[in-house]
Structures are given as structure tokens and as C-alpha cells.
C-alpha positions as CSV (number, residue, x, y, z in Angstrom):
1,X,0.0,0.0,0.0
2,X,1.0,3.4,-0.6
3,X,-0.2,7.0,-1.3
4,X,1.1,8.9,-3.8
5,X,1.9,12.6,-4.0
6,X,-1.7,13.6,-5.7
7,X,-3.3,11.3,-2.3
8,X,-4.3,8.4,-4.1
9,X,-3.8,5.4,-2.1
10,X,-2.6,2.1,-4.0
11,X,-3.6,-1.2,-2.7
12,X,-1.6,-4.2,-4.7
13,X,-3.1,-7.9,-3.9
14,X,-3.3,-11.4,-5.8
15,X,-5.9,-10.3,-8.1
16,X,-4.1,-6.9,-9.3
17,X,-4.0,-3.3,-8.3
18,X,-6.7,-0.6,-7.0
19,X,-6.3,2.7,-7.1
20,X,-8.4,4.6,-4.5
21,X,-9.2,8.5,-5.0
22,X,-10.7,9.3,-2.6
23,X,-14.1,8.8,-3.8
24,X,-14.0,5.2,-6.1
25,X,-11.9,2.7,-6.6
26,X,-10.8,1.7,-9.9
27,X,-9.0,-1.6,-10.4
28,X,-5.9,-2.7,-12.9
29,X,-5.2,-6.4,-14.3
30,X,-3.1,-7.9,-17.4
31,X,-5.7,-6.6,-19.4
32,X,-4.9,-2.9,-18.0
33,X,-0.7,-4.1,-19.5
34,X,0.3,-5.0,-16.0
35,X,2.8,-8.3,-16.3
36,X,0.5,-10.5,-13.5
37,X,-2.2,-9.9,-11.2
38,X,0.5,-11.1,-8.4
39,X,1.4,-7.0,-7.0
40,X,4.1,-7.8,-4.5
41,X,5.2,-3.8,-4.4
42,X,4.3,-0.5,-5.2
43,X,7.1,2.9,-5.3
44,X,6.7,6.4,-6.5
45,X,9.1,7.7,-8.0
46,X,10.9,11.6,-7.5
47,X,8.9,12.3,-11.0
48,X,5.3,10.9,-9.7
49,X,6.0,7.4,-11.7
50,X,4.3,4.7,-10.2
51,X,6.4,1.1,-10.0
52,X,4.6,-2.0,-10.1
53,X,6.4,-5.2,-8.5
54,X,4.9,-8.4,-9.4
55,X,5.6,-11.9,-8.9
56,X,7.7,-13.5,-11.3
57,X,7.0,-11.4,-14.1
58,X,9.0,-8.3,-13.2
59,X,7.4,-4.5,-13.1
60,X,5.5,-2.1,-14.6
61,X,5.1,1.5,-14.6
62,X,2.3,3.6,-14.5
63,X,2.9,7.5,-16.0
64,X,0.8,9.6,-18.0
65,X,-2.4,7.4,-17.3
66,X,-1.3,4.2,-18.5
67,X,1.1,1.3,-17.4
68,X,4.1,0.2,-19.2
69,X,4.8,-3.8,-18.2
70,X,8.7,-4.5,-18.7
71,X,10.0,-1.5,-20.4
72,X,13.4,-2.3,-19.5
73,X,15.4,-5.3,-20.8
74,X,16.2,-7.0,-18.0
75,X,19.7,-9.0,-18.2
76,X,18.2,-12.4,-17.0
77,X,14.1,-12.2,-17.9
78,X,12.0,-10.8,-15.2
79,X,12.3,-11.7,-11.3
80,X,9.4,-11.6,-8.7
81,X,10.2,-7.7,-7.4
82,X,10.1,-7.4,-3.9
83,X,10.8,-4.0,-3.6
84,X,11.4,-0.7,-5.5
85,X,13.7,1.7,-4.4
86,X,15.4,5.0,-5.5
87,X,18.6,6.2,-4.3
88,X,19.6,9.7,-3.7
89,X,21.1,10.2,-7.7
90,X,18.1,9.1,-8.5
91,X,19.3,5.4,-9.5
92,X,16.3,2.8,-9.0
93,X,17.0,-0.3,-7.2
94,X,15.3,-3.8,-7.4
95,X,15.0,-6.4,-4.3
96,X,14.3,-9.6,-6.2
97,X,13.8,-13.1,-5.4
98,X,17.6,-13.4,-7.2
99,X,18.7,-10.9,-5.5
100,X,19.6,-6.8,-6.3
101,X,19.3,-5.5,-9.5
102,X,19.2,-1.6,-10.6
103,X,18.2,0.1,-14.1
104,X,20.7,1.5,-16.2
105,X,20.8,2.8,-19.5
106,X,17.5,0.9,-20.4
107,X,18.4,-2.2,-18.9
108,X,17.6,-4.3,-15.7
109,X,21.1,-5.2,-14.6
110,X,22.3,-7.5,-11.8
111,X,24.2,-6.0,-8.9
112,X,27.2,-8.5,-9.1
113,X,29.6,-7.2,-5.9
114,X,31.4,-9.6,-4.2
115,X,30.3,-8.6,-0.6
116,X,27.0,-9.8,-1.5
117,X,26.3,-13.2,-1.2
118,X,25.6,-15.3,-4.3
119,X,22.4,-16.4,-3.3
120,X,20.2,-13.8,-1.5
121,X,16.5,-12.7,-1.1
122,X,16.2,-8.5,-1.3
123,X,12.8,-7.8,0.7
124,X,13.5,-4.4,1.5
125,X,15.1,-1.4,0.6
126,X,16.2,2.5,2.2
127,X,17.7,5.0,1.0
128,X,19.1,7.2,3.6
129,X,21.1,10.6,2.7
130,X,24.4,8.7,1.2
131,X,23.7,4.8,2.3
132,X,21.2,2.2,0.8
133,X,20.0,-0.1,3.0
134,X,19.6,-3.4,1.5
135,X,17.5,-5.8,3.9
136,X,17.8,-10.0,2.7
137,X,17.2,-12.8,3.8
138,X,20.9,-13.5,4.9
139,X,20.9,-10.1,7.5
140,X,21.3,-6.4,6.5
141,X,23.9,-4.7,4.3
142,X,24.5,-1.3,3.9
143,X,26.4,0.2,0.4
144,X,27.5,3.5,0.5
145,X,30.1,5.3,-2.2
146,X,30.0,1.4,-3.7
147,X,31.5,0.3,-0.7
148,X,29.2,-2.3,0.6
149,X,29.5,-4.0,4.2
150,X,27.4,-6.4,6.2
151,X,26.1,-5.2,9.5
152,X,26.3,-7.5,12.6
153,X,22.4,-8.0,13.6
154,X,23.5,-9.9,17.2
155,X,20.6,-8.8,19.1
156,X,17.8,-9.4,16.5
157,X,15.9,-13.2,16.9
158,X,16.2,-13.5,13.0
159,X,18.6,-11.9,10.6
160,X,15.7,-11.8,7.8
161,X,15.3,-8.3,7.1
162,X,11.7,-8.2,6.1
163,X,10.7,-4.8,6.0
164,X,12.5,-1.2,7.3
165,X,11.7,2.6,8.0
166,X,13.4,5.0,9.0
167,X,12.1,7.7,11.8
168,X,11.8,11.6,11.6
169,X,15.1,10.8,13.7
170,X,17.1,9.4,11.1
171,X,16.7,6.0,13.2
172,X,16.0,2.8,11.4
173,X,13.6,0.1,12.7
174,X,13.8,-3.3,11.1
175,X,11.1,-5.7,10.5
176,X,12.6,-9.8,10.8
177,X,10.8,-13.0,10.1
């Protein structure tokens, strides 16, 4: 779920995405050029774009009234997209079930750094002044001037970062499971 900057609030489930103004609800499927009916997350972009996450089928984007399904090549077909993120220069990040992935140049390319494991899960991402936070499902990782380090999570019952926020503080609370 999210609200974007005109107050539309998004709703993404297993059947597709709704689009609440307020006063209706209007709903989106394949037949509305989305890649599944599977909406695993939802972003809005620093220009008011709207990014689709499905399962297994990649994203879409939703600008100027319409959606766009896939409009980047990605290098390895489309992943389920966990989450959508957008760093500070404006790069946008991918946590997929194959790991990170960010757009460049009109392709869907694989972050391939070696502090990452090989295998990883990205639920969540944050971008935070000059850090990306990049929450998987082997503990959190934090890449900042493309240095990128793994944070010791000792205290937490589960190094699964599922979800994360960061406060008015600049704190940020992490969500395991």
C-alpha cells in the first residue's frame, strides 16, 4: 500500500492493483498491460512514476495514465520484485527473489559485488542521505560510495530483514521473520 503525492492510495493484492481517490476505486489487471495480477510492491518515483512489482513477471510502470509492463530489458528475464527503491542520484533499485538488480541505461542489470552473497533474497530497501540499506534474507547490508558491508544484527531473533523505516530521527527500525 501506498499513497502517492496527488493522495491516491494504491492497494496491490493477488488479483491486481486498486487505485483509491478518494471517492472510487478503480482496479488494474493484465488486461490494463500490467505483467501479473501477483502485486508484490508498489514505489513512487521523484517524477510521480508509479512502480509495479509483481511476482515472477518483473514491473511495470504507471505514468501519464497508463502502465508500461517490462519496459526495460532485463539482463536475465524478469524476477518476482520485492521492492522498488530509489537512491539519492536518483538510480532505482530492485530487491528480487535473485537478489539486487538496478536500471541503467534501459536495462535491468544484476548488482554482481562480491560482498554480496551469491544467493540472497532482497525484501527491502532505504535509501538514507548517502547509504542504501539493503534488507535480505541472509541479515542487512548497507552500500555507500560502492562500498558495501554487512552489519552484525547480534541482538535481533532473525537476521531476515523483512521490511524497514526510517524515523523523523534518522533512526532505522527493522522488521525480521
Amino acid at each position: 500500500i501506498i499513497q502517492d503525492k496527488q493522495g491516491n492510495i494504491w492497494f496491490g493484492t493477488d488479483n491486481g492493483l486498486s487505485r483509491f481517490d478518494g471517492y472510487s476505486f478503480k482496479q488494474y489487471s493484465e488486461a490494463d498491460s500490467l505483467p501479473s495480477n501477483r502485486i508484490e510492491s508498489l514505489f513512487e518515483d521523484k517524477t510521480s512514476r508509479i512502480w509495479v512489482g509483481t511476482q515472477a513477471r518483473g514491473i511495470a510502470i504507471f505514468e501519464k495514465g497508463a502502465f508500461r509492463a517490462n519496459p526495460f530489458r532485463w539482463e536475465d528475464g524478469p524476477r518476482t520484485v520485492y521492492w522498488i527503491g530509489q537512491a539519492a542520484d536518483g538510480t532505482i533499485y530492485l530487491g528480487t527473489d535473485q537478489g539486487l538488480y538496478y536500471i541503467e541505461e534501459g536495462s535491468v542489470r544484476r548488482s554482481r559485488n562480491p560482498k554480496l552473497p551469491e544467493r540472497y533474497i532482497v525484501y527491502s530497501l532505504k535509501s538514507q542521505t548517502e547509504s542504501l540499506w539493503i534488507g535480505t534474507n541472509q541479515g542487512l547490508y548497507r552500500s555507500r560510495n560502492d562500498n558495501i558491508q554487512r552489519l552484525a544484527l547480534t541482538k535481533l531473533p532473525n537476521t531476515s530483514i523483512r521490511c524497514m523505516v526510517a524515523d523523523q530521527h534518522g533512526i532505522l527500525w527493522l522488521g525480521t521473520g
